[in-house]
matplotlib code that plots the C-alpha trace (Angstrom):
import matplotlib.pyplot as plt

x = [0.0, 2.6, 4.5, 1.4, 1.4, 4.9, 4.1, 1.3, 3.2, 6.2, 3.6, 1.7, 5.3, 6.5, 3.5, 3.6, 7.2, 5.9, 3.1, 4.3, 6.2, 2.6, 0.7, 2.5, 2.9, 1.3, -0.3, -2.8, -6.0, -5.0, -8.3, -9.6, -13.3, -15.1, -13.7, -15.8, -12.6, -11.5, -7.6, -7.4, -3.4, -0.5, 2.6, 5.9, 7.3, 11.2, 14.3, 17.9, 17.1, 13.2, 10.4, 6.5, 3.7, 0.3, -3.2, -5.6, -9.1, -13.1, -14.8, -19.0, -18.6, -17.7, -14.8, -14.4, -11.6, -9.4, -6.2, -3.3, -1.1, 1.7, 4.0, 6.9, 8.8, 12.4, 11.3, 9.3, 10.5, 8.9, 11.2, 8.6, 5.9, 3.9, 0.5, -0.2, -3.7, -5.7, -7.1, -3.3, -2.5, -5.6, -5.3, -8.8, -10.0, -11.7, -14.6, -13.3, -16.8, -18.2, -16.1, -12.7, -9.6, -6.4, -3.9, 0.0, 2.7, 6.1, 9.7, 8.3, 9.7, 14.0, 16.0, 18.7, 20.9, 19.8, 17.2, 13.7, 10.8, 7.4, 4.5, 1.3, -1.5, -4.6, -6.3, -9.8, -12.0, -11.6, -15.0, -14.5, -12.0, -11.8, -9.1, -6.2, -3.6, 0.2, 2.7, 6.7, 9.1, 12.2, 15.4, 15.7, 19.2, 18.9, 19.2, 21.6, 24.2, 23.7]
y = [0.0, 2.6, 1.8, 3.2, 5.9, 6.7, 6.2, 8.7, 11.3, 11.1, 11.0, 14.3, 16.0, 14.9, 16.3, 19.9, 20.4, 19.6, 21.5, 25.3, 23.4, 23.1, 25.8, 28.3, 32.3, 33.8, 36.7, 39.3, 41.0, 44.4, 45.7, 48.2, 47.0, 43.9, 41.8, 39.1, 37.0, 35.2, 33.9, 31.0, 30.3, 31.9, 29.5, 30.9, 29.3, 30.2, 29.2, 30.2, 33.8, 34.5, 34.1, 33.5, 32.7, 31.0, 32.4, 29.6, 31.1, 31.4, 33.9, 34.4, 36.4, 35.1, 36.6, 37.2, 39.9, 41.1, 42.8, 42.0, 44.7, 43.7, 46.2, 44.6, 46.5, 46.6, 48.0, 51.6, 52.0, 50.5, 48.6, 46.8, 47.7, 45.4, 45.1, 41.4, 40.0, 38.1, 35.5, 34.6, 33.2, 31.5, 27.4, 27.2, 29.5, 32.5, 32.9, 32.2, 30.6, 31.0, 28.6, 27.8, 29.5, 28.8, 32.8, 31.4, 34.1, 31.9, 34.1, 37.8, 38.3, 38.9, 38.1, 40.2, 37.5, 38.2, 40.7, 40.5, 41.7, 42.7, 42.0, 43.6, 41.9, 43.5, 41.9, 43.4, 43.1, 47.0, 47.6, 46.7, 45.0, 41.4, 41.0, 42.4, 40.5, 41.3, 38.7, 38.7, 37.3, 35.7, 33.8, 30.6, 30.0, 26.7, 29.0, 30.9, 28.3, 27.4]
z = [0.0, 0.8, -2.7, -4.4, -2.3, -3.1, -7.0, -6.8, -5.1, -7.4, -10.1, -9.1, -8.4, -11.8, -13.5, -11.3, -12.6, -16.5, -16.2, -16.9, -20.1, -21.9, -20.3, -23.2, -22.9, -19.7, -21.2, -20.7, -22.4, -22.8, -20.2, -22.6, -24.0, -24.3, -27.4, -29.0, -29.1, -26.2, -26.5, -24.0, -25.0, -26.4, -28.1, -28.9, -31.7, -31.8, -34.0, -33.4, -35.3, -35.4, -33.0, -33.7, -32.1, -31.9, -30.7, -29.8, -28.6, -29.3, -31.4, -31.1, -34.4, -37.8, -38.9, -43.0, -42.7, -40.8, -39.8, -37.1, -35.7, -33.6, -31.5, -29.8, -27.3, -25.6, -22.5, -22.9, -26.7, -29.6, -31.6, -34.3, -35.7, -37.7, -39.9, -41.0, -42.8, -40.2, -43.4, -44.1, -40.7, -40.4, -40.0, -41.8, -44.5, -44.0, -43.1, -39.1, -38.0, -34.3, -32.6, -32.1, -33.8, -34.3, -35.9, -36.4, -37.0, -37.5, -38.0, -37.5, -34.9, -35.2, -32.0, -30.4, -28.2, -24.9, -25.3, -23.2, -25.6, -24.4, -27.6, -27.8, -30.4, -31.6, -34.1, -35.7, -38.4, -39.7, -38.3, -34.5, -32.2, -31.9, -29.6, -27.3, -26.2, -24.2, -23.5, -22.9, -25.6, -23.9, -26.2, -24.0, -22.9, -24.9, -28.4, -26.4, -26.7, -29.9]

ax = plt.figure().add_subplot(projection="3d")
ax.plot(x, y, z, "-o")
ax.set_aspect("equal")
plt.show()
């Protein structure tokens, strides 16, 4: 009895220090209005020179158009500033139906070695806001030492 005890400890200890591995980019709405978007979780993707990322989340509004701006920031300065079309980053087609969605953005993002970077994402449809996001963009010392 005490050896499955044991195993179900080192199990739930094992999967508390994995966890934070798959939970992706802690991020923020940006607190400004109501979107009709809700992101539930952010993905860098990252190579040894670029960064991207990946928006998962739930619309109530079909989306047939659209526009992504993205600012990225090195502390209080703007460093980037970027215009992208929301139908081209899509991983359906557009119309974006009421449901589920899916906005990938791979290598827009250049690196400086060793640089934080703060991101800001609003995405909307020309006629009203969809959504608002922040996050932080970190190089991980594994592409460090490459």
């Amino acid at each position: 009895m005490a050896i499955s005890h044991v195993s179900s400890l080192l199990l739930l200890l094992a999967s508390l220090f994995f966890l934070p591995a798959y939970c992706g980019v802690p991020f923020e709405d940006c607190g400004e209005v109501y979107y009709p978007a809700n992101v539930t979780s952010v993905d860098m993707i990252r190579d040894e020179r670029w960064a991207g990322f990946k928006i998962s989340g739930t619309t109530s509004k079909t989306i047939t158009i659209g526009e992504v701006q993205l600012d990225v920031y090195e502390g209080m300065i703007r460093v980037m500033k970027q215009k992208y079309e929301l139908c081209a980053h899509t991983a359906s087609a557009c119309p974006v139906v009421p449901g589920a969605f899916v906005f990938s953005f791979e290598n827009i993002i250049p690196f400086r070695l060793g640089r934080e970077f703060k991101s800001k994402v609003y995405i909307h449809d020309y006629e009203e806001g969809l959504v608002c996001i922040r996050f932080d963009s970190k190089l991980p010392a594994t592409v460090l030492s490459a």
